[in-house]
C-alpha positions as YAML, in Angstrom:
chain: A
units: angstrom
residues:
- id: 1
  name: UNK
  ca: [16.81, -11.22, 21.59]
- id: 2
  name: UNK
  ca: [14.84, -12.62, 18.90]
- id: 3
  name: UNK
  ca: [15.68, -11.92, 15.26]
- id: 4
  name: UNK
  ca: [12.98, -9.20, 13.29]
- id: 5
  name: UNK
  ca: [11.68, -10.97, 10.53]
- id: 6
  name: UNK
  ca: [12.65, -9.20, 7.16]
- id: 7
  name: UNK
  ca: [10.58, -7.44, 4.58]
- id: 8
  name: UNK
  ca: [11.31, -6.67, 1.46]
- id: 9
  name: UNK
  ca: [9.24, -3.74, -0.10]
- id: 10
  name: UNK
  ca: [9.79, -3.07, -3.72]
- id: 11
  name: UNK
  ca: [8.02, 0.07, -5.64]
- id: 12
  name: UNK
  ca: [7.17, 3.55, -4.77]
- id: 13
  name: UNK
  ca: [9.24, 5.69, -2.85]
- id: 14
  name: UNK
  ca: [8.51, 8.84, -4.43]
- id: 15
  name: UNK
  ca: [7.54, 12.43, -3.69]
- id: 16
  name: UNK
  ca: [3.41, 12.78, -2.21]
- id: 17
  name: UNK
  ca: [2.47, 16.25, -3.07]
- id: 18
  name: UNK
  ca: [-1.36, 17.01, -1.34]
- id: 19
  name: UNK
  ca: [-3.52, 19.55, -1.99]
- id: 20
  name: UNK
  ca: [-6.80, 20.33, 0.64]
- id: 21
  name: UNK
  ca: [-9.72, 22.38, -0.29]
- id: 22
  name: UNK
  ca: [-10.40, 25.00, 2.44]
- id: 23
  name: UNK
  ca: [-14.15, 24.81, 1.21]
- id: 24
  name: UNK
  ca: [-16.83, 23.08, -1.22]
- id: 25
  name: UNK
  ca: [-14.90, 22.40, -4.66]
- id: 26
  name: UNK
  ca: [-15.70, 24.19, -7.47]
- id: 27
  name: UNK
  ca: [-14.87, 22.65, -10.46]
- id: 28
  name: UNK
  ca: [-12.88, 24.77, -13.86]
- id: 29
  name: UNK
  ca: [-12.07, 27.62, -11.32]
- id: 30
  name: UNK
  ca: [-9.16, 28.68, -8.96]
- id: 31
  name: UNK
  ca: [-9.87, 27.10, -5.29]
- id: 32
  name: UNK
  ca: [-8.39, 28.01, -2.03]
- id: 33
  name: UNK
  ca: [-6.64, 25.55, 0.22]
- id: 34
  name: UNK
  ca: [-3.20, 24.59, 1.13]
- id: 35
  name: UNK
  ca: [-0.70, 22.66, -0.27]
- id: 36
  name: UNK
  ca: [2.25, 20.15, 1.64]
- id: 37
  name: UNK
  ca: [4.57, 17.75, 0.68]
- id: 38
  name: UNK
  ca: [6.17, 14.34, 1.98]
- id: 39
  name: UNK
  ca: [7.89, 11.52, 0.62]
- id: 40
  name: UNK
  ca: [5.50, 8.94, 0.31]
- id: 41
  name: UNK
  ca: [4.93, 5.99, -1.48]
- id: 42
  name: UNK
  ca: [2.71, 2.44, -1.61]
- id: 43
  name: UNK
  ca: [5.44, 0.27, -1.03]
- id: 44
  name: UNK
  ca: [7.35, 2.90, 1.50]
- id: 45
  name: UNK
  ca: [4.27, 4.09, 3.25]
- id: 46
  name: UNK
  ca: [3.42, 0.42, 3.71]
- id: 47
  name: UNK
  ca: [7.04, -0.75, 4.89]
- id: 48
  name: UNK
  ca: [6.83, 2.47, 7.30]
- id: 49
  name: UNK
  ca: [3.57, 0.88, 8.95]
- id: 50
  name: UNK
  ca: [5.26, -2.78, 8.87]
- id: 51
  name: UNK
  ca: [8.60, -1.09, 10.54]
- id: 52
  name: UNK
  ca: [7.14, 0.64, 13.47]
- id: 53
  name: UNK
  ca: [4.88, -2.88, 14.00]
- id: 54
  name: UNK
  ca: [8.19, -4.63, 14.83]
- id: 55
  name: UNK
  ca: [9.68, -5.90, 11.07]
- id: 56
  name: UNK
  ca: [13.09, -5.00, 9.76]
- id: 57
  name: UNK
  ca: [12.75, -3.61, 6.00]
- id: 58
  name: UNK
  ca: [15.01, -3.07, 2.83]
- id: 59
  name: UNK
  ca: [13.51, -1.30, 0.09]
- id: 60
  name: UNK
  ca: [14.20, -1.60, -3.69]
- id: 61
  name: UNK
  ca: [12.79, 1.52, -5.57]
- id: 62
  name: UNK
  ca: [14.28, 3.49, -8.20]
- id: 63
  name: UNK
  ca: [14.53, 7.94, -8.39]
- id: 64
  name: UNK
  ca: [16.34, 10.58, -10.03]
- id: 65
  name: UNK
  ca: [19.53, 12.33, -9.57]
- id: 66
  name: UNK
  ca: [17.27, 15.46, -8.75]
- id: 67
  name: UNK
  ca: [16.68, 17.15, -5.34]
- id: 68
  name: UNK
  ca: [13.68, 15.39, -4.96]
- id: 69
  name: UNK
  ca: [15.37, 12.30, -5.23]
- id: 70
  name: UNK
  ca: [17.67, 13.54, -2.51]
- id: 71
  name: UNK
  ca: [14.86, 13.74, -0.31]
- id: 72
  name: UNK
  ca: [13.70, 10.81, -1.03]
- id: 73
  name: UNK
  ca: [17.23, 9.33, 0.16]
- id: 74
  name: UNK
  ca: [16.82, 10.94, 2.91]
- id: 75
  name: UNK
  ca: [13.59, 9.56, 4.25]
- id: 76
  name: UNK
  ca: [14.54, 6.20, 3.95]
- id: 77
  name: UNK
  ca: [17.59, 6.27, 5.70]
- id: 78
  name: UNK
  ca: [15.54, 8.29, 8.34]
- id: 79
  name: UNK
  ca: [12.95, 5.19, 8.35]
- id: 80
  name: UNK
  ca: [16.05, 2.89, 9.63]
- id: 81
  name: UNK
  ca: [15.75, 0.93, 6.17]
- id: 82
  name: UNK
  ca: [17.95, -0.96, 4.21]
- id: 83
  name: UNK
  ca: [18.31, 1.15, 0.50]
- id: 84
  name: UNK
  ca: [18.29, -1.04, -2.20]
- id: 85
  name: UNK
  ca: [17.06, 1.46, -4.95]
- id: 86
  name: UNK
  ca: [18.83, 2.81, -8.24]
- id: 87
  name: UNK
  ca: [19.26, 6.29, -8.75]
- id: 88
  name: UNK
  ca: [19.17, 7.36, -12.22]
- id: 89
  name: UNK
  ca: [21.05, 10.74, -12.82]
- id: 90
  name: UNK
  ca: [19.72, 12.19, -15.38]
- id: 91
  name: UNK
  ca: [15.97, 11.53, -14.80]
- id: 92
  name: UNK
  ca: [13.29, 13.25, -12.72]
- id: 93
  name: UNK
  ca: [12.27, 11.31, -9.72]
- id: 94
  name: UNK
  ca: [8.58, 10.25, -10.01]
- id: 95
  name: UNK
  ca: [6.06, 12.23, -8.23]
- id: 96
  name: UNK
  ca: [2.37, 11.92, -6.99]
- id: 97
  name: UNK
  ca: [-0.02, 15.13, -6.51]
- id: 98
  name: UNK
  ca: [-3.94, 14.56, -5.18]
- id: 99
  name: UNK
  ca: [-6.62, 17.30, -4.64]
- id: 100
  name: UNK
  ca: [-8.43, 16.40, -1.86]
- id: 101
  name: UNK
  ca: [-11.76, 17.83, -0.90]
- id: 102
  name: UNK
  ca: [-11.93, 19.91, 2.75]
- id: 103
  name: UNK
  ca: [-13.13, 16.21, 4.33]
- id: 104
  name: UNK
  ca: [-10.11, 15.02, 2.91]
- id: 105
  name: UNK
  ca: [-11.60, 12.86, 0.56]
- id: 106
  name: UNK
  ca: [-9.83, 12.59, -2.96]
- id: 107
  name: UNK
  ca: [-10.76, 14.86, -5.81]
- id: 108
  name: UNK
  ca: [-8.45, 13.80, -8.53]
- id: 109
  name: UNK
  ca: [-4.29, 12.51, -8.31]
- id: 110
  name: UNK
  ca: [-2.02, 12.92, -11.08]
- id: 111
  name: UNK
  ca: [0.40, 10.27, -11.04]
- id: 112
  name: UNK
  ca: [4.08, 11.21, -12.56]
- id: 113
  name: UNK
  ca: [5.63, 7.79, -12.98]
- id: 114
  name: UNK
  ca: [7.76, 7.56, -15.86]
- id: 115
  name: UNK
  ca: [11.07, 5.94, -14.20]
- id: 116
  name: UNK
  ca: [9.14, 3.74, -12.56]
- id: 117
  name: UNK
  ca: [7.35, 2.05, -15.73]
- id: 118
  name: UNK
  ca: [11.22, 1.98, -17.83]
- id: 119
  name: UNK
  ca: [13.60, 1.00, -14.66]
- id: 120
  name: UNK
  ca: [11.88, -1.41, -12.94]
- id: 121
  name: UNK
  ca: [12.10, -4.24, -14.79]
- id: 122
  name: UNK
  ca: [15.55, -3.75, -15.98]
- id: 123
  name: UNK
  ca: [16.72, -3.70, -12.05]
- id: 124
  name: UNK
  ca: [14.85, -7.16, -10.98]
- id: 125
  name: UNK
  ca: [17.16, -8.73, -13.52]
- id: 126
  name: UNK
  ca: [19.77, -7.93, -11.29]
- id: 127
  name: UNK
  ca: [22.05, -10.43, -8.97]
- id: 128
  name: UNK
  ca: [21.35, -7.71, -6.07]
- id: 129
  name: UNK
  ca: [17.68, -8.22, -6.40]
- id: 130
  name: UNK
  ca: [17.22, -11.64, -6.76]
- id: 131
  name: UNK
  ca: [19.46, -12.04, -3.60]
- id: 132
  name: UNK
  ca: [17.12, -9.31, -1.53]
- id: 133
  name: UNK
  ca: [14.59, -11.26, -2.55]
- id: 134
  name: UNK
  ca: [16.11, -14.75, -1.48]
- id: 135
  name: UNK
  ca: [17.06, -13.16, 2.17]
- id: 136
  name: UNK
  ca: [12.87, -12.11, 2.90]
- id: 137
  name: UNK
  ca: [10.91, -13.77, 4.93]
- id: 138
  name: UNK
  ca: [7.93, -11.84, 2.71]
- id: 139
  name: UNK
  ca: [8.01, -9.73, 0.11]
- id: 140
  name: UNK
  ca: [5.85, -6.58, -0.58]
- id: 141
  name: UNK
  ca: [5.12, -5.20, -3.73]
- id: 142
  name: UNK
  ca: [2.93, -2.59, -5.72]
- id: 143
  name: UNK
  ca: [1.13, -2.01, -9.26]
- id: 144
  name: UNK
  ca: [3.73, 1.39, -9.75]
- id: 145
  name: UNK
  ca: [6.23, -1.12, -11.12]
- id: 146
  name: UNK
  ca: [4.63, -2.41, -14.72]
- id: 147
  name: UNK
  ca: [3.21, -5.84, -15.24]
- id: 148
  name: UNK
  ca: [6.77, -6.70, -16.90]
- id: 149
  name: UNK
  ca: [8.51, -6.05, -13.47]
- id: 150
  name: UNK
  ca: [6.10, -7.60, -11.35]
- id: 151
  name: UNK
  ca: [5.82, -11.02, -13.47]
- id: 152
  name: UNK
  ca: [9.36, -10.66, -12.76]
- id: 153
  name: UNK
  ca: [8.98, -10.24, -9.16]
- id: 154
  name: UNK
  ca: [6.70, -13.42, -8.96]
- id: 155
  name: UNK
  ca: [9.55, -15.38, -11.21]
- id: 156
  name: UNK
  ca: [12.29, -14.86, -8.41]
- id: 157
  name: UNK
  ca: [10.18, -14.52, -5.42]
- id: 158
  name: UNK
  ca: [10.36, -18.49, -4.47]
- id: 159
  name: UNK
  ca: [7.60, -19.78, -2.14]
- id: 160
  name: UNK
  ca: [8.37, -16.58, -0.14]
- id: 161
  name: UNK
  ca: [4.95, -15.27, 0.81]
- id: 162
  name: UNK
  ca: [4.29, -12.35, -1.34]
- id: 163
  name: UNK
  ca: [2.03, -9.32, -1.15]
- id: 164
  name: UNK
  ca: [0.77, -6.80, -3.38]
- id: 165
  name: UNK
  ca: [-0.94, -2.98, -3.25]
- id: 166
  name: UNK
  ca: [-3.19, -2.51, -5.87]
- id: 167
  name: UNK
  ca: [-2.47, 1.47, -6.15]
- id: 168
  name: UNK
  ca: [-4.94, 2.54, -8.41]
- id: 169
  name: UNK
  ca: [-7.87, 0.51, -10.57]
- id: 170
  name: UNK
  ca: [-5.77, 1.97, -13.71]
- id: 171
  name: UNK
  ca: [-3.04, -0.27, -12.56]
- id: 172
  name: UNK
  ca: [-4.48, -2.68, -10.54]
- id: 173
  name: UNK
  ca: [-4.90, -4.79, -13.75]
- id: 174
  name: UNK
  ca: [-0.80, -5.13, -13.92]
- id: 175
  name: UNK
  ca: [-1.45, -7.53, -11.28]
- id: 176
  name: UNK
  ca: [-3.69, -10.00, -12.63]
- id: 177
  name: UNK
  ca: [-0.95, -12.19, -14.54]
- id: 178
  name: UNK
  ca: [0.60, -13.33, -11.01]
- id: 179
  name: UNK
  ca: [-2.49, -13.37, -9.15]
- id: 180
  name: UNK
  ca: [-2.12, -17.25, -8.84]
- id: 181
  name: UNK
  ca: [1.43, -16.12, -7.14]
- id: 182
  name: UNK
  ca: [0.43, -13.69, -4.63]
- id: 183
  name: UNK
  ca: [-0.36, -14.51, -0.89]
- id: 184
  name: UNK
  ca: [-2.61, -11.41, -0.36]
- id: 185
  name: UNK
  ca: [-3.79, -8.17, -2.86]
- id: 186
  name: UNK
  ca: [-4.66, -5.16, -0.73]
- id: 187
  name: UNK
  ca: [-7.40, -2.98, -2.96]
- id: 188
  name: UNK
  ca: [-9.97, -1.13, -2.32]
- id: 189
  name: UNK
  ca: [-13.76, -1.30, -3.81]
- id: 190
  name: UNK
  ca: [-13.11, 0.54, -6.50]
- id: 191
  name: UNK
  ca: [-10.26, -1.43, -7.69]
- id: 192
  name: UNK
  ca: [-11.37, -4.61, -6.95]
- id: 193
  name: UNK
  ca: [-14.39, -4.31, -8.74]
- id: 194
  name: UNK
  ca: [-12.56, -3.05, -11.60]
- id: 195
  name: UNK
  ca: [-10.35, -6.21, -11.78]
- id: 196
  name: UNK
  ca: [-13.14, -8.38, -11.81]
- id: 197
  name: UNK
  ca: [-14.94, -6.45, -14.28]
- id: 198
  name: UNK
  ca: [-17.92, -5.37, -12.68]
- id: 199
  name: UNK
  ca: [-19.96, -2.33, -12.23]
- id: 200
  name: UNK
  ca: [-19.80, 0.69, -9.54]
- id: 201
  name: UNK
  ca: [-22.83, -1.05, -7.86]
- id: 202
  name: UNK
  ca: [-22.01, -4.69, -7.86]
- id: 203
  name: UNK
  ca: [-21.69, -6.63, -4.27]
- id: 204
  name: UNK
  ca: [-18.14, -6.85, -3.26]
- id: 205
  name: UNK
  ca: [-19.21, -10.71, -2.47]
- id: 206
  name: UNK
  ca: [-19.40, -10.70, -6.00]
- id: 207
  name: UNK
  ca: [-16.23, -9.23, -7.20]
- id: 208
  name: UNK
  ca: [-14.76, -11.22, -4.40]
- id: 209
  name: UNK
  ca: [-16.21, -14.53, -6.43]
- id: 210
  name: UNK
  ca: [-14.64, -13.17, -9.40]
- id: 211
  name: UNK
  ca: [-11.47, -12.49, -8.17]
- id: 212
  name: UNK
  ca: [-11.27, -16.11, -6.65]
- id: 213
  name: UNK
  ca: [-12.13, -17.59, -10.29]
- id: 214
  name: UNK
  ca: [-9.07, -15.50, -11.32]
- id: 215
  name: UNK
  ca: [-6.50, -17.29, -9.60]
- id: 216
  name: UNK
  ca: [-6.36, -15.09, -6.41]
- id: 217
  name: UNK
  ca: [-6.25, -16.98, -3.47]
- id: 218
  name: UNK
  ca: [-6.33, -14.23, -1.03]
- id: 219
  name: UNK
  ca: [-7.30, -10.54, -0.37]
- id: 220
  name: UNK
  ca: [-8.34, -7.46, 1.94]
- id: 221
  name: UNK
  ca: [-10.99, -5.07, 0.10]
- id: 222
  name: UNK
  ca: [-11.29, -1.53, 2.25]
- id: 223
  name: UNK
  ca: [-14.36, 0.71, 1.66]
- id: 224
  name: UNK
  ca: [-13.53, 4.03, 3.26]
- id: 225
  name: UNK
  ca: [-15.51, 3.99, 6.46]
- id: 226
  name: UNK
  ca: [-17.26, 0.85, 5.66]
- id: 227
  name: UNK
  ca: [-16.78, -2.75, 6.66]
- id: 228
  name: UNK
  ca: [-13.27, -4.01, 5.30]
- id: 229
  name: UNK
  ca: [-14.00, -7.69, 3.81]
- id: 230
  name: UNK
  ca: [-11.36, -10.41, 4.17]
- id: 231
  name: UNK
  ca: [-11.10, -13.49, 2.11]
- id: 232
  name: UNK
  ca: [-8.61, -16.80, 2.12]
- id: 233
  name: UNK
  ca: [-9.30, -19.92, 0.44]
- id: 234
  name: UNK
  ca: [-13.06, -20.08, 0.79]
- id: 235
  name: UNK
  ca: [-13.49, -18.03, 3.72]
- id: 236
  name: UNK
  ca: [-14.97, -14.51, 4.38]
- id: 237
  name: UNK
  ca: [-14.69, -12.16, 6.95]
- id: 238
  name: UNK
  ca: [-16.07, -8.51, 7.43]
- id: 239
  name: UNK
  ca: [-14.58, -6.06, 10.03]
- id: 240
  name: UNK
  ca: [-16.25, -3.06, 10.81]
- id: 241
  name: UNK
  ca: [-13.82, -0.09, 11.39]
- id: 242
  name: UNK
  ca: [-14.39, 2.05, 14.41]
- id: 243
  name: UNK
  ca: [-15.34, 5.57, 14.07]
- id: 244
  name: UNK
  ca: [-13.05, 8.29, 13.65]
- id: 245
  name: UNK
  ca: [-13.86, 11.36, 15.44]
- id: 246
  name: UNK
  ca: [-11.93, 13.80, 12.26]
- id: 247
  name: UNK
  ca: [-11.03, 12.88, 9.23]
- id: 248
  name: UNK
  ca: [-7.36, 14.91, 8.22]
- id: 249
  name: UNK
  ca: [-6.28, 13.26, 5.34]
- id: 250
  name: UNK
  ca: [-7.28, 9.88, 3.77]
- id: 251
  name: UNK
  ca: [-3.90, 9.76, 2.21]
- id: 252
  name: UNK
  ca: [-1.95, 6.28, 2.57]
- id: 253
  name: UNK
  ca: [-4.62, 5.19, 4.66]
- id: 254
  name: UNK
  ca: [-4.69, 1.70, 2.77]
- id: 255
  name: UNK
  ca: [-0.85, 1.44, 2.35]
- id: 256
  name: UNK
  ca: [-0.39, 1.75, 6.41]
- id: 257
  name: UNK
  ca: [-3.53, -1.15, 6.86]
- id: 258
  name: UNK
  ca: [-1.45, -2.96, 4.54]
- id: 259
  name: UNK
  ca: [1.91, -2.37, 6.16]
- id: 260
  name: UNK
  ca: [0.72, -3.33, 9.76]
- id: 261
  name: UNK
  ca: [-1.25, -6.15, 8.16]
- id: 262
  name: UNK
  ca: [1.59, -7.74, 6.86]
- id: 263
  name: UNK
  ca: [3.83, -7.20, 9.36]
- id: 264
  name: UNK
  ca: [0.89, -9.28, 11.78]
- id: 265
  name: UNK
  ca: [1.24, -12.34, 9.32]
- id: 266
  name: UNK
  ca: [4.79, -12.09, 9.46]
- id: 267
  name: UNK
  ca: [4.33, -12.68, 13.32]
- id: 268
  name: UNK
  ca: [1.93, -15.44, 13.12]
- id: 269
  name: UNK
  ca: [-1.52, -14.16, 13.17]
- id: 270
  name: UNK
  ca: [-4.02, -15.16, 10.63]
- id: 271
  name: UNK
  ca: [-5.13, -13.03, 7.67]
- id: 272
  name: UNK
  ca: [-8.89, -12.26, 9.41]
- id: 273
  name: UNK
  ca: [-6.54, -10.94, 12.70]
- id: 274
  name: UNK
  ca: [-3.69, -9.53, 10.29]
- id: 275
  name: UNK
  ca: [-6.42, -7.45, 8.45]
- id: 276
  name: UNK
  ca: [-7.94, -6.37, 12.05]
- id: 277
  name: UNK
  ca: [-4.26, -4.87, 12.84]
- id: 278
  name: UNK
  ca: [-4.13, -3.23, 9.39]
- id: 279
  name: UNK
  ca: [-7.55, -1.05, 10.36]
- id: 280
  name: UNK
  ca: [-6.50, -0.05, 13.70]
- id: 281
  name: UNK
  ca: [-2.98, 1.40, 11.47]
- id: 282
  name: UNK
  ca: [-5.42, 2.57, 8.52]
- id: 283
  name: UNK
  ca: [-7.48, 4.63, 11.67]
- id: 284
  name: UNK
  ca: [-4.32, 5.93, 12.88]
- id: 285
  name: UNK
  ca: [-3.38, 7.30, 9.46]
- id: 286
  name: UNK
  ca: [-6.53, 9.30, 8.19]
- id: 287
  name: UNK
  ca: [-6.91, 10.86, 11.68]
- id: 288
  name: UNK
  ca: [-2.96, 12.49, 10.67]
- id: 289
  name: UNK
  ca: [-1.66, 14.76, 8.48]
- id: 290
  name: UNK
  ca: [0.73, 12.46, 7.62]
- id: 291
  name: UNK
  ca: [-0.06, 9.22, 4.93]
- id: 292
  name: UNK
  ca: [2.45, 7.02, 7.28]
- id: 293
  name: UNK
  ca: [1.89, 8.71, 11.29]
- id: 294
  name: UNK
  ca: [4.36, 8.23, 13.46]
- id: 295
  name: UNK
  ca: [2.55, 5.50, 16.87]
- id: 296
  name: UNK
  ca: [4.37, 3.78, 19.56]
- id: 297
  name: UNK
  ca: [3.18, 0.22, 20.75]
- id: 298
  name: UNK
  ca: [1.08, 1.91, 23.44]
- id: 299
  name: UNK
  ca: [-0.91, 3.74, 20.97]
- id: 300
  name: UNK
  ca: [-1.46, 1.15, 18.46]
- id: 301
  name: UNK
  ca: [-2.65, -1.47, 21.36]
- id: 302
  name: UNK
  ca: [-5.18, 1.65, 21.90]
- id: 303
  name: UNK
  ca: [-6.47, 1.64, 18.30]
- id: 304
  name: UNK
  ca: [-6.65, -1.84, 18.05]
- id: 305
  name: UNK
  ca: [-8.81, -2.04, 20.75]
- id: 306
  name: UNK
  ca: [-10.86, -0.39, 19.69]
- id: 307
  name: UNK
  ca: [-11.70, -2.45, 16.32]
- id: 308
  name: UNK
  ca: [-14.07, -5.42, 16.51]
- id: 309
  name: UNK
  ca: [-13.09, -8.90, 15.68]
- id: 310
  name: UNK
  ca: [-13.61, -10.40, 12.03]
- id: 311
  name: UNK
  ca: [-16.99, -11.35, 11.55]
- id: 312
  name: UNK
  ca: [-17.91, -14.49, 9.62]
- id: 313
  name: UNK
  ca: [-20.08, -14.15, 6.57]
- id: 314
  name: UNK
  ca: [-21.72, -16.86, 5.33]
...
């Protein structure tokens, strides 16, 4: 039987708190809708997507000594991953809440990260670490950890191909210091436009331009419903996602493209086929409740199907 190859997936693993709007949002007022919660995550939502795609994962993260944190615990081991995290007793374990509209779309997310912005770094200096990272055959990351942490990450990472979520455009810029490190950034339009300094209305050919002038040799820019472009050394593709008939929850959507995206490379396929996989995951995801859905091999093949090849653009 022939060996999974091995991720490594270091950042947030955290608790996903979602609110939905059960009409038009009105804003300074008390709205009605519903509230849920999951453990969730960049990194973990990603390695989720990359684990049911066929990749054996060990996660580095770090959470409180709180219930949450418990839960937290509890999803990994329930995800079949190796737990490389720190707990930290006597601090909360970090937190994420959105308000989403009733389409699903966000409204506003209010990011409580403080253990992740004083613990990470401190735990890549580690022996434990630096031998996780030694044992990958790629490496995840995301922009939850600071920029200290993830310069870190790109100090002990080798030539092992690494990866990197973008998160948010308020931390996408952590990134920028080891873009001439990374393999692939996974952003969306807002983000990368906001790393290469450009306006809400600039081509992404542009900020892809940019972003190449910047050291970053390769990346996968989502747009919601619109195309997805793809770039690698002076190459660009566009891939149109298929339609989804209802929108749930656009939650994770980008972390679970990135997940099964990686997870292709780590197989073999090319980033313009890689990034194909990672829509047919990213389809699966906003059509379920949940920001990392539970599919089988029968009903990814289905998905995938149904997304068109990368096209060229000249």
């Amino acid at each position: 039987m022939t060996e999974q190859p091995r991720l490594l997936a270091i950042g947030g693993a955290h608790l996903d708190r979602r609110g939905r709007l059960a009409g038009a949002h009105i804003p300074a007022t008390s709205n009605p809708g519903r509230m849920r919660e999951e453990v969730g995550g960049g990194a973990f939502n990603a390695a989720r997507a990359a684990s049911r795609r066929g990749v054996a994962v060990a996660l580095l993260s770090v959470r409180g000594g709180d219930v949450a944190g418990e839960e937290v615990a509890r999803a990994i081991d329930a995800a079949g991953f190796d737990d490389l995290s720190a707990i930290f007793l006597d601090r909360a374990t970090p937190s994420y809440t959105a308000i989403l509209d009733r389409d699903g779309e966000l409204i506003t997310g209010i990011a409580d990260m403080e253990l992740y912005e004083k613990a990470f770094a401190k735990q890549l200096r580690r022996r434990k670490s630096r031998d996780a990272a030694a044992a990958a055959d790629a490496i995840l990351c995301d922009a939850n950890m600071p920029e200290q942490a993830l310069a870190q990450l790109a100090a002990i990472s080798g030539t092992t191909p690494l990866h990197a979520i973008a998160v948010s455009p308020a931390k996408a810029g952590r990134l920028v210091s080891s873009f001439a490190r990374l393999t692939t950034l996974f952003m969306n339009q807002r983000e990368a436009r906001s790393l290469a300094g450009l306006g809400a209305e600039a081509p992404l050919t542009a900020a892809v331009a940019r972003l190449r002038e910047m050291g970053l040799s390769g990346g996968v820019i989502t747009a919601g419903s619109h195309s997805v472009l793809v770039f690698t050394g002076g190459a660009l593709w566009q891939i149109t996602p298929p339609e989804v008939a209802y929108v749930v929850d656009v939650t994770g959507a980008g972390d679970a493209l990135a997940g099964a995206a990686i997870a292709a490379l780590m197989q073999g396929e090319t980033l313009p086929e890689a990034a194909r996989h990672g829509v047919a995951a990213a389809g699966l995801a906003v059509a379920s409740a949940s920001a990392a859905p539970e599919f089988d091999a029968s009903l990814f093949a289905a998905a995938l199907a149904r997304v068109p090849a990368p096209r060229a653009v000249s």
